[in-house]
N, C-alpha and C positions, 0 to 999 in steps of 0.2 A: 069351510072344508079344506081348501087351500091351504091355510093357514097350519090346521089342524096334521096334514100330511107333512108339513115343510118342517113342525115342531119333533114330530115322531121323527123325520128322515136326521135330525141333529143328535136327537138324544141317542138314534143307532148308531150314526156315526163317532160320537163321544166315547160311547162303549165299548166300538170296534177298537178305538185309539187306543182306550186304557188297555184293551186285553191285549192289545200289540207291544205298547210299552213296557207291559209286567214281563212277556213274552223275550223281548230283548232282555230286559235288564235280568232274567233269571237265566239266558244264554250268556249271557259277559259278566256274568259273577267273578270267575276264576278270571277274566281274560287282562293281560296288564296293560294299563293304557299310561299314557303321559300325563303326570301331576298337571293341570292348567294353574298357571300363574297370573292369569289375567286381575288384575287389582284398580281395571279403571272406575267400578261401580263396587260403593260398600254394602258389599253382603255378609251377610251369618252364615258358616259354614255349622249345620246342626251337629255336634255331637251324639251320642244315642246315648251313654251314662255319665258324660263328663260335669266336672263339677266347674270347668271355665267351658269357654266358647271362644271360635277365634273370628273376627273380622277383618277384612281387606278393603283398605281404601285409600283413597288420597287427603294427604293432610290438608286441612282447609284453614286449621287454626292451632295456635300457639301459644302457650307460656312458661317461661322458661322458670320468674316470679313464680307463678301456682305450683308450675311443674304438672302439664295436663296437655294433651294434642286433643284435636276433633276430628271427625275423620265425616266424610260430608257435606255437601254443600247448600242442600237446605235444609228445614228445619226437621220435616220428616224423614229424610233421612242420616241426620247428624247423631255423632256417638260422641262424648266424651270422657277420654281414659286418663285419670290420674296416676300417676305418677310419684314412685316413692323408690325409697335406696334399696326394697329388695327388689326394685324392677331391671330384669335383663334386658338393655339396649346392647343389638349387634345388628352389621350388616351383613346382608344375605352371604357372603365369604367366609362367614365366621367370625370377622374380625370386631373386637370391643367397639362398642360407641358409645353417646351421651346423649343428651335432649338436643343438647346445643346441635347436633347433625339432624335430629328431627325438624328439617326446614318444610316452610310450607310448601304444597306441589309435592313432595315426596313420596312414592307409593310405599305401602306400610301392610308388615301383617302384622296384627295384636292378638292375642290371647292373653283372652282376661277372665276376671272371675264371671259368673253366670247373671250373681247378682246383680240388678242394677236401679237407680233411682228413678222414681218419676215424676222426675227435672225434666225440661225441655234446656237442652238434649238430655237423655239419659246418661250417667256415670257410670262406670263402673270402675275396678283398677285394674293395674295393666300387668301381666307378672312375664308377658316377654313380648318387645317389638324386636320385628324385624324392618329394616330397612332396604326394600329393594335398589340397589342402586345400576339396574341396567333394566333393560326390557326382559333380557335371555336368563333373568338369573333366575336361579331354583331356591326357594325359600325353603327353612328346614317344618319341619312337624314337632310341634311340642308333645310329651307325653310324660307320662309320670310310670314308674316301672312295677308292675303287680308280680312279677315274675321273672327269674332266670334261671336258662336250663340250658348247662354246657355237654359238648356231646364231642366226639371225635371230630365233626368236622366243624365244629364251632360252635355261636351262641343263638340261644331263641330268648328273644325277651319281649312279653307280652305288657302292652298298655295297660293302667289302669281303668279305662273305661270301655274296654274290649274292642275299639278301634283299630289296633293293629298288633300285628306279628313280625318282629323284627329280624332278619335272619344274618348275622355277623359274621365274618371269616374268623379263620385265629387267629389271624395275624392281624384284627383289625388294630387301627391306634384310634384310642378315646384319647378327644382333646377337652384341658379344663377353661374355665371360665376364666381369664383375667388372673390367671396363678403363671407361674414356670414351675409350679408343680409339677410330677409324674403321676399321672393316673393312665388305669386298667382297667378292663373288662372285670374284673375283682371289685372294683370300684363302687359297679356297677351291679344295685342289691335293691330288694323291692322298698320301695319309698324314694328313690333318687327320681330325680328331674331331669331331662333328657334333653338335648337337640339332637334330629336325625336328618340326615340330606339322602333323596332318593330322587333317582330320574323317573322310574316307572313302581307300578304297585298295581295287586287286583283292585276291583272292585267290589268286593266280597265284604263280609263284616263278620270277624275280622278281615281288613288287609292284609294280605299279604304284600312285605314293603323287603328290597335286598338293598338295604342303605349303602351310599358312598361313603359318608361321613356322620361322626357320632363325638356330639358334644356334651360330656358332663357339667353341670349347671352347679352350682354350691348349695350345699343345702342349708336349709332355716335352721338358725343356732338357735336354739331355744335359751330365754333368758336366765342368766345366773342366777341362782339362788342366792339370796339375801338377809342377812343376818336380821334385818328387822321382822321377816315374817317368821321366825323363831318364836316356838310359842310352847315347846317341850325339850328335856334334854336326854341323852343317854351316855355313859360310863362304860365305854370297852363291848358297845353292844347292851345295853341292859339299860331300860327306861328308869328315870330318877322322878323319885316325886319332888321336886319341887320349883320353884315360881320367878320365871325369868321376870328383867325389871330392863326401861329402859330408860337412858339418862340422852334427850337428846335422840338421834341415831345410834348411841353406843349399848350395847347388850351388854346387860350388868348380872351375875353369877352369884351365888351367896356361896363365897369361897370353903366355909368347915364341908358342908356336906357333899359338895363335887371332890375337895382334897381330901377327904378322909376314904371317899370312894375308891379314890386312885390309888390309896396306902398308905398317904401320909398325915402324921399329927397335926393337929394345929393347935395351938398355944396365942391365946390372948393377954394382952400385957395391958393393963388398966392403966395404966402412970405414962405411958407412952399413949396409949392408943393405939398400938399394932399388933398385927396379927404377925404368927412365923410359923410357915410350912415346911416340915420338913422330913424327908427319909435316907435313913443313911447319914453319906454328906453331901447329899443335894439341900439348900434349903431354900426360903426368900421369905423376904423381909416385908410387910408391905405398912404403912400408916395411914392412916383416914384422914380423909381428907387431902392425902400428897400422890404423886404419881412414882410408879415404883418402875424404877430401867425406863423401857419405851411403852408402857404402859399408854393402852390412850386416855385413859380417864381414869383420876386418884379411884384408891378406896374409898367406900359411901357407907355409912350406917341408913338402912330401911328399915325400920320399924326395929327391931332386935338382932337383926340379922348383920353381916359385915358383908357388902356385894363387892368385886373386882369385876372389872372389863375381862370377858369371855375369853381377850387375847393373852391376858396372867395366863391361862393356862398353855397356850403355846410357847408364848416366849419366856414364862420364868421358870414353869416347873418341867417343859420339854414333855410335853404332851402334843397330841395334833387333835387339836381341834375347825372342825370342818362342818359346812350348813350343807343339808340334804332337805330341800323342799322346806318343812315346819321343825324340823328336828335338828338340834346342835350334837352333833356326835363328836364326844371326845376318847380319844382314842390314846394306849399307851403300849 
C-alpha cells in the first residue's frame, strides 16, 4: 500500500512539474534572455523545420589529410563533420579561418546537414564552423533567408526555417565572406546564407533576434553548363532539327544547315574538299580534314554530312554561340 501511495505521490508530482514548466515557458515567450554559449558538452540544438542542425562541442579529433573534426569524446557521444571547399570556417569575430586552426580542445559550433551516417561516430557535412576562441565570445546563428522586408525604420528578415526574425537598422553594414567586396542589405534576397551576431533574443518561435552583426556568406555557384551535354540546337531562338555529333569532347555541327539558317550559302567544292560560307563579304573557308583559323578540331565528313567544331560559328562566321543547360544557342 506504501508503495502504491509513494508511486501516485510521484506521478502527481511529475504532472505538477510539467504543468509548471509549460506555465513558465508560455510566460517567457516574448521575454529576451542571453544566447548561452556554453560548448563544454556536444549537444543538438533541435531546429523545428531546418534542413541542417547545429552542434557544440569540443574537438576531440582531427584530419587535416580527410579534412573531417569529431566533436566528443566517447563513442556515444562523438559526431564526425566532413569537411569540403564549400565549408565556411571562421572565428567567433568573424574573421576567415581554415581546418588548420580547428586544433584539438577547441570549442566549436558546426552546422551541418541533418542528414547523417550510421557510422560509429555518425557523419555528416559541415556547411559552417565556428570557432570559439574565448570563453566570453558570442557565436553567430546561421540561417538562410525566406524573406525581406524594408520599412522606414529598416530591415526584417525572416529564416528559412521559421526560427527567427531579424530586425536590422539602416545603417546596418553587411560584411562578405573572404571578399573586399562591397555588399548591402540589397544583397541580401531570399535564398542567401547568412551569419547573424546577437547578444539577446526571445524565446518565442519565431525569435525575435536585434542583431549586432550580419555576415553575407557566398553563395553555391551552380555548375557551368557544358558543351558535352548539348544534345539539341537553336538559330536566333528557333529549334533546329538536326544531330549534334562528338569528336572526343569537341561538339561537331553539320555546317549547311546551321549556315544556311544564319543567311548564308554554302558551296561544296569536290576537287578540294571544302566547303565556303558565305554572305555578302563575310566568308570562310574551311577543308576536311584541316583546321580552319583557331578552329579546335578540322572539318569531318559523318556519314553525308560536313560537321565543324560548334566554335566555326563563333570565331569565323561572327555569330555567338552559347550552351544553356541541353541546348547550343547560336545567336546573330
Amino acid at each position: 500500500m506504501k508503495n502504491k501511495k509513494r508511486f501516485l505521490a510521484a506521478i502527481l508530482t511529475l504532472a505538477m512539474s510539467l504543468s509548471t514548466a509549460c506555465v513558465l515557458a508560455e510566460e517567457a515567450a516574448d521575454t529576451p534572455v542571453l544566447i548561452s554559449e556554453d560548448a563544454e558538452a556536444v549537444a543538438v540544438i533541435e531546429e523545428s523545420a531546418a534542413t541542417y542542425a547545429v552542434t557544440e562541442g569540443t574537438i576531440s579529433e582531427l584530419s587535416e589529410e580527410e579534412s573531417y573534426i569529431v566533436l566528443g569524446e566517447t563513442v556515444e557521444d562523438a559526431k564526425r563533420f566532413n569537411i569540403g571547399e564549400e565549408t565556411v570556417i571562421i572565428k567567433a569575430d568573424g574573421t576567415p579561418a581554415a581546418l588548420a586552426d580547428c586544433v584539438k580542445d577547441a570549442k566549436v559550433r558546426v552546422y551541418h546537414n541533418e542528414a547523417a551516417t550510421f557510422s560509429l561516430p555518425p557523419q555528416s557535412f559541415a556547411k559552417v564552423i565556428v570557432i570559439a576562441d574565448s570563453e566570453e565570445a558570442v557565436l553567430p546563428i546561421y540561417a538562410v533567408v525566406s524573406k525581406v522586408s524594408e520599412s522606414d525604420d529598416g530591415y526584417s528578415v525572416e529564416s528559412e526555417d521559421g526560427n527567427y526574425i531579424f530586425s536590422f537598422a539602416k545603417d546596418v553594414t553587411v560584411m562578405p565572406y573572404r571578399t573586399r567586396n562591397i555588399v548591402t542589405m540589397s544583397d541580401v534576397k531570399e535564398g542567401s546564407e547568412i551569419l547573424v551576431w546577437a547578444d539577446i533574443m526571445t524565446m518565442s518561435i519565431p525569435a525575435l533576434v536585434n542583431p549586432t552583426q550580419i555576415m553575407l556568406l557566398p553563395q553555391a555557384v551552380e555548375a557551368e553548363a557544358s558543351v558535352t551535354d548539348v544534345t539539341a540546337v537553336a538559330v536566333n531562338g528557333e529549334a533546329l532539327e538536326v544531330k549534334v555529333e562528338f569528336i572526343e569532347e569537341t561538339l561537331m555541327l553539320p555546317i549547311r544547315a546551321i549556315s544556311e539558317k544564319l543567311g548564308y550559302t554554302v558551296t561544296w567544292n569536290g576537287e578540294e574538299r571544302s566547303v565556303l560560307v558565305a554572305k555578302g563579304e563575310q566568308s570562310a573557308k574551311v577543308v576536311l580534314d584541316q583546321v580552319a583559323r583557331t578552329a579546335e578540331q578540322g572539318a569531318t565528313l559523318i556519314g553525308e554530312l560536313t560537321y565543324v567544331p560548334y566554335t566555326f560559328f563563333n570565331e569565323l562566321i561572327g555569330s555567338e554561340a552559347l550552351v544553356e543547360g541541353e541546348i547550343l544557342q547560336i545567336n546573330q
